[in-house]
C-alpha positions as CSV (number, residue, x, y, z in Angstrom):
1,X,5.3,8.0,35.3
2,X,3.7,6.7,32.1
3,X,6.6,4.3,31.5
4,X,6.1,3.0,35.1
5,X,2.6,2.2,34.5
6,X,3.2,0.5,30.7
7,X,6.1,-2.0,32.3
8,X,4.2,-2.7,35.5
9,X,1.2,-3.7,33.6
10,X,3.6,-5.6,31.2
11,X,5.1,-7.4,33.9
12,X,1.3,-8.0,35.7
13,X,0.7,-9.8,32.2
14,X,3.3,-12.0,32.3
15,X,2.4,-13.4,35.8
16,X,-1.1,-13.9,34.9
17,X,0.0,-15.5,31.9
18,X,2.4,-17.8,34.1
19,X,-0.3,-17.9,36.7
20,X,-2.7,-19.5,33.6
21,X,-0.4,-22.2,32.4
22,X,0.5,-23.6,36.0
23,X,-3.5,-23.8,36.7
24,X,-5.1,-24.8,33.9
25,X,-2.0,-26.9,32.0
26,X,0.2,-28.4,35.0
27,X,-2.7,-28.8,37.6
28,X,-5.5,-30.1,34.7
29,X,-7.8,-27.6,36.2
30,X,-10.8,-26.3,34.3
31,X,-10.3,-29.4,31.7
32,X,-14.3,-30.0,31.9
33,X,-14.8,-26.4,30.7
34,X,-12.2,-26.0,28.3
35,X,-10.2,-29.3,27.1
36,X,-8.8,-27.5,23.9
37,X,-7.1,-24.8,26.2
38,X,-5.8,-27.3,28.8
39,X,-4.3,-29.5,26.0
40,X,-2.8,-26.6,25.1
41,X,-1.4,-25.4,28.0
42,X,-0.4,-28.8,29.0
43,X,1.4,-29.2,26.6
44,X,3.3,-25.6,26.7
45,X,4.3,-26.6,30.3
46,X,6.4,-29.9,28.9
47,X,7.8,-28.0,26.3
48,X,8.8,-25.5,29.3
49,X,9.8,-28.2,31.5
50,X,11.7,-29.6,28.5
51,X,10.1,-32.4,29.1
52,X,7.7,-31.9,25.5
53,X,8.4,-33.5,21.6
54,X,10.2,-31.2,19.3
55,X,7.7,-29.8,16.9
56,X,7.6,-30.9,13.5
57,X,9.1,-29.2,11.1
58,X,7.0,-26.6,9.0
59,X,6.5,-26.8,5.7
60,X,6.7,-24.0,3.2
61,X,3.9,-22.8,1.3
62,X,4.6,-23.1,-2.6
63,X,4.2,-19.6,-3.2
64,X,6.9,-18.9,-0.8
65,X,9.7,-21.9,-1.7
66,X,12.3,-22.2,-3.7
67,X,12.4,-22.7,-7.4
68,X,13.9,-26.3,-8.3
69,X,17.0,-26.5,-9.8
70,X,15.7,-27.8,-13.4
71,X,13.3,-25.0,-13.7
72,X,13.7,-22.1,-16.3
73,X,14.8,-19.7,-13.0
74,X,18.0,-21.6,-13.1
75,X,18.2,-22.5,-16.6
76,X,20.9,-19.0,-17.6
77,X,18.7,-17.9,-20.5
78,X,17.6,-14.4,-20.0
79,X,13.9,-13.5,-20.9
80,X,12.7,-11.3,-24.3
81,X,13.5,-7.7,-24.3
82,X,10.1,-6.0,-24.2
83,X,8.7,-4.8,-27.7
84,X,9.4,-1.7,-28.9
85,X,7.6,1.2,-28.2
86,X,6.1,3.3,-31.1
């Protein structure tokens, strides 16, 4: 019975959420009250349509990319054992 509830309200959020980008993105509705949201949506229902730009691609933040291939990563010398102990 539990499970019935959990999908049937997951499926009642998906048709709102459907309901909200044909209103307020296809239609242009509620644009006066909230233009950020309707640009968004707007846009969401070309990309649907496939009718929408491909989105640029992101870029990677430094901490997360690659080291460069003339870097001391790639360089083959291996780092100084650690100092003795005692």
């Amino acid at each position: 019975m539990t499970s019935i509830v959990v999908f049937m309200s997951i499926i009642l959020a998906v048709v709102a959420g459907i309901t909200a980008l044909v209103v307020v993105g296809m239609e242009g509705r509620l644009r006066a009250r909230a233009p950020r949201l309707s640009d968004t949506m707007a846009r969401a229902a070309q990309h649907l349509n496939g009718d929408g730009q491909p989105p640029r691609r992101p870029r990677a933040p430094a901490l997360l990319s690659a080291p460069r291939a003339g870097s001391r990563a790639f360089s083959g010398h291996r780092a100084a054992p650690p100092p003795p102990l005692g």
